[in-house]
SEPALO-191541 format. One record per residue: x, y, z of N, C-alpha, C in turn; residue in three letters. Coordinates in steps of 0.1 Angstrom, whole numbers, plus 2048, in hexadecimal, padded with zeros to 3 digits. Atoms other than C-alpha are relative to their C-alpha. Layout:
// SEPALO-191541
XYZXYZXYZALA ...
// end
This chain:
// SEPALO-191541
7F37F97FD35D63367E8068027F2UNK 7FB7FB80E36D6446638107F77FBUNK 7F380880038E6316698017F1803UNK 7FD80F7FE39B60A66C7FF80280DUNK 7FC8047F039B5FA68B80D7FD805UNK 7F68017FB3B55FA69D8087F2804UNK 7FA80B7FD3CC5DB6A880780A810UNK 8017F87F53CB5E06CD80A7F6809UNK 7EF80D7F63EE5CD6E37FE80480FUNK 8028007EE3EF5C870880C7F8807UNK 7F58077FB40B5B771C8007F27F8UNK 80080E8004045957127F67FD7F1UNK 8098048053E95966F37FF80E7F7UNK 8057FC80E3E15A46D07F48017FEUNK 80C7FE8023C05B16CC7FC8057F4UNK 7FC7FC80D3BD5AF6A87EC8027FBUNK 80C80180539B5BC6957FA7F77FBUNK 80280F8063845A16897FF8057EFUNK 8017FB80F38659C6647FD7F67FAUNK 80480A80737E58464C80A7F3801UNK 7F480C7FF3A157364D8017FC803UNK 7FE80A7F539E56766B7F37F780AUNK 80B8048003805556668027F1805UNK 7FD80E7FC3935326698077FE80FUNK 7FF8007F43A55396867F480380FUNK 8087FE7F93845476967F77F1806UNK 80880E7FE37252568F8077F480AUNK 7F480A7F93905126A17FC803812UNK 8037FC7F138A5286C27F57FA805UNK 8088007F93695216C27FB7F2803UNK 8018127FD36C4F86BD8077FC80BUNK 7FC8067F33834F76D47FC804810UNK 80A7F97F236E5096EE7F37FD801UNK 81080180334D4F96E27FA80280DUNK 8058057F83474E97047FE80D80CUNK 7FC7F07F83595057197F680C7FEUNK 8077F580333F5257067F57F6802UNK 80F8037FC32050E70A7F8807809UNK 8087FF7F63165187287FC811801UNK 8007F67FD31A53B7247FA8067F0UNK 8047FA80B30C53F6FE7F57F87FCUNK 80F80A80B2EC5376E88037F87FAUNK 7FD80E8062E95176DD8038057EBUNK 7FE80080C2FA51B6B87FC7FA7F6UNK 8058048082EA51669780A7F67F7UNK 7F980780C2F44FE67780E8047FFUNK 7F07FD80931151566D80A80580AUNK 7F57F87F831E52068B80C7F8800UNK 7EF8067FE33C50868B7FF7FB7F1UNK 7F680181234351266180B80B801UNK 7F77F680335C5266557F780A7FBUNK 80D7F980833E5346407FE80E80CUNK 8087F87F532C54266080C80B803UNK 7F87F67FB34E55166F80380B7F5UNK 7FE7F680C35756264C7F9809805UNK 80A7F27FF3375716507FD80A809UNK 8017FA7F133557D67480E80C802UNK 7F77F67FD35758B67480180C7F5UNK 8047F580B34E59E6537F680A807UNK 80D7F87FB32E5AC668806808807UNK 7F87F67F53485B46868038107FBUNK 7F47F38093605CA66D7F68077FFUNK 8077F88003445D96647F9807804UNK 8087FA7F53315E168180A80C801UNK 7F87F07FC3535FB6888028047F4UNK 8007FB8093556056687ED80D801UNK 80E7FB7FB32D60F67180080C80CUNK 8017F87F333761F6907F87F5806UNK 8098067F73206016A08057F780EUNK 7FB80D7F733A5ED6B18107FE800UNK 7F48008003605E26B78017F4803UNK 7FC8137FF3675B86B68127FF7FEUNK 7F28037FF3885AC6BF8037F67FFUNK 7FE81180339A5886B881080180AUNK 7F78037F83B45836D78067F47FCUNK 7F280F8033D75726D2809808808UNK 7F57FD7F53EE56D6E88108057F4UNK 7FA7F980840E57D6DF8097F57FBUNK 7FB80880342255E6DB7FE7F67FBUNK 80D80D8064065486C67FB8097F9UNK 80780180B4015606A97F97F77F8UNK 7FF80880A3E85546947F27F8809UNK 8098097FF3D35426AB7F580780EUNK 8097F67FA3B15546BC7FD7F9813UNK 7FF8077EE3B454C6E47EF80D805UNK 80D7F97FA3935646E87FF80A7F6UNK 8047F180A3805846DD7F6808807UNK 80C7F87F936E59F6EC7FB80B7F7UNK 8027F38053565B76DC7FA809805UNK 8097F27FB3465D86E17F48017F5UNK 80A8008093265D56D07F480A801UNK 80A7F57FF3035EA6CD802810806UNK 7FC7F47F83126086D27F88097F6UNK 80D7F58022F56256D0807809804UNK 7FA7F67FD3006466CE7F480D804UNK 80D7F78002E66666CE807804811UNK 8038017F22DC6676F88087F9805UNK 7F980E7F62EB6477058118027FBUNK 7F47FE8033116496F38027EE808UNK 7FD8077FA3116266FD8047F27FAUNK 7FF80D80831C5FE6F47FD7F8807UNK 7FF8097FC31A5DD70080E7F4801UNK 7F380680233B5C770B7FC7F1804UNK 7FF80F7FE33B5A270580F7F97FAUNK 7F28067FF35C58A7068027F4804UNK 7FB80C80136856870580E7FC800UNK 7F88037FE38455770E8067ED7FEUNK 7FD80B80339553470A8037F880BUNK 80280A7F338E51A72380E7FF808UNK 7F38057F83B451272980580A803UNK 7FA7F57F93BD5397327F680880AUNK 8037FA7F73A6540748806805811UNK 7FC8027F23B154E76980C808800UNK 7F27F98033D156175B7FE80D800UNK 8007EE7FC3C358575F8038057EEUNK 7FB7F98113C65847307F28057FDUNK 80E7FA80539E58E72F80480E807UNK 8007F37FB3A65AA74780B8097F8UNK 7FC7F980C3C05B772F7F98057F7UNK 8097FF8093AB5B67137FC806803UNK 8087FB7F83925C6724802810803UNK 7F97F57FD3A55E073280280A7F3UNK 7FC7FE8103B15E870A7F18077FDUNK 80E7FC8063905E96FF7F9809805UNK 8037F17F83835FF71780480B7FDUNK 7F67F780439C6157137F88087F1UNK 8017FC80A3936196EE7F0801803UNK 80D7FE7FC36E6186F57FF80F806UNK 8027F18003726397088088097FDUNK 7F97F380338E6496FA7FF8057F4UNK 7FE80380938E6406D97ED8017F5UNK 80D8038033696386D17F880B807UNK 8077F67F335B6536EF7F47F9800UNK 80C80A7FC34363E6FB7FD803812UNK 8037FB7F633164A7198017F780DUNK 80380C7F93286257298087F97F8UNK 80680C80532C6057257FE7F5805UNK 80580A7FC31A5E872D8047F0801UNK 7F880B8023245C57367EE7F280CUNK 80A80C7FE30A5A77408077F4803UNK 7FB80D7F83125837557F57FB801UNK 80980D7FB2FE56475E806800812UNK 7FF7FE7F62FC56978180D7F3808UNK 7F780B7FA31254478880B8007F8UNK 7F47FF80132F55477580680A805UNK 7FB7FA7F633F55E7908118097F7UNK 7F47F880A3645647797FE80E7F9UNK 8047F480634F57F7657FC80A80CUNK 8027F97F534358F78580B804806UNK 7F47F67F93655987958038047F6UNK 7F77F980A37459B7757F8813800UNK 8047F37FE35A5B977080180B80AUNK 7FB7FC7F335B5C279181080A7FEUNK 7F47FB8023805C878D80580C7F7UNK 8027F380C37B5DF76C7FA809808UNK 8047F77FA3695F37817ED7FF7FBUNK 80D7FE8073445E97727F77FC810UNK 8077FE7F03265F378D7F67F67FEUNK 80E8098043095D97927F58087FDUNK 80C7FB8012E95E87827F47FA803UNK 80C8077FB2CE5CD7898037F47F9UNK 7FD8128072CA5A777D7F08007F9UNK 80D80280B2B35A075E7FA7F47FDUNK 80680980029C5837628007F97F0UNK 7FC80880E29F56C7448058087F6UNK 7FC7F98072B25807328037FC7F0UNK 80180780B2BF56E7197FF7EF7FDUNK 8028108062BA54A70580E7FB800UNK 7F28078042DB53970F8017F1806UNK 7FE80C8002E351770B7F47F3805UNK 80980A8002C45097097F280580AUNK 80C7FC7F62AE52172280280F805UNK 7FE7F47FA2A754172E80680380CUNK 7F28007F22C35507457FD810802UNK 8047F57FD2BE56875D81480D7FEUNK 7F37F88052DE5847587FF80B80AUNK 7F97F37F82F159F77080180A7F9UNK 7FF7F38072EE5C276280B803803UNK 7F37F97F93135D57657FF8087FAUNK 7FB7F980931B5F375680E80B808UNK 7FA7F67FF33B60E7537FE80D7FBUNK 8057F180933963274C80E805800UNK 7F67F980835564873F80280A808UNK 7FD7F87FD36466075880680C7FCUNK 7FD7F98043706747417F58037F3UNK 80A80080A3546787287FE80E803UNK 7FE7F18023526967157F28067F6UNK 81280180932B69E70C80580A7F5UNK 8007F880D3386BB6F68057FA7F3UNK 7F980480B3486A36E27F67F07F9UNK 80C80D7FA32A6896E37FF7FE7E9UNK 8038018083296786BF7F37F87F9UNK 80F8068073076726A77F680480EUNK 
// end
């Protein structure tokens, strides 16, 4: 994208680009959620809980939209500047044929249940097809998280099929719910790369 990313607001939450700066606060979310993201992520290497690692990851994020590859967000509530309560990104976004990304998102054990991921969500979407014109996009669950299943649901994402070990999480292969959205207003004349 030829332009910065945007700082994306919702009733309740600041959806600030990821950047390097907020590399110490990122490390904070994710200690205090170690136990909480287990179940739902790959077992993390040596550096995952440095400041090192996050520097570098949210250096990769920025970049990815700088790339056109991707859009990473750092969620804060609006009255707790400062401190990263989640993050959702839009990542592998392939353009050509497909015009399409991937949506993955995390949240912080003690807000779950508040309807602040479906904000988010909502936001990002939003910019995903308005902003970004993105045809699809895709979203993936562990079939026994039921939270991510209505939540999607509720976005409007349709079941496409369930992918037998999909990925290596937390210690084994997990099988995964395919979802995807498409873009009602998608405008192939304007279809970019």
């Amino acid at each position: 994208m030829s332009h910065a990313q945007p700082t994306l607001k919702t009733r309740r939450l600041h959806l600030l680009p990821a950047e390097t700066s907020w590399a110490s606060a990122m490390l904070d979310f994710q200690l205090r959620n170690r136990e909480h993201l287990a179940q739902w992520d790959p077992v993390p290497g040596d550096m995952f809980y440095t400041q090192l690692y996050w520097t570098m990851r949210l250096r990769q994020r920025a970049k990815d939209w700088m790339d056109g590859h991707g859009a990473a967000f750092l969620l804060m509530l609006e009255e707790q500047p400062g401190q990263v309560v989640g993050s959702v990104a839009l990542s592998n976004v392939v353009r050509g044929r497909l015009q399409s990304g991937t949506l993955s998102y995390a949240l912080d054990a003690s807000l779950q249940g508040q309807g602040l991921m479906r904000e988010a969500l909502e936001a990002v979407i939003a910019l995903a097809f308005d902003d970004m014109r993105l045809h699809r996009i895709q979203a993936n669950y562990q079939p026994a998280n039921l939270r991510s299943a209505g939540l999607l649901q509720r976005l409007g994402f349709c079941i496409e099929g369930e992918a037998k070990d999909y990925l290596y999480i937390n210690g084994a292969w997990r099988d995964h719910v395919l979802t995807a959205r498409c873009n009602p207003d998608f405008d192939a004349s304007q279809m970019i790369g």
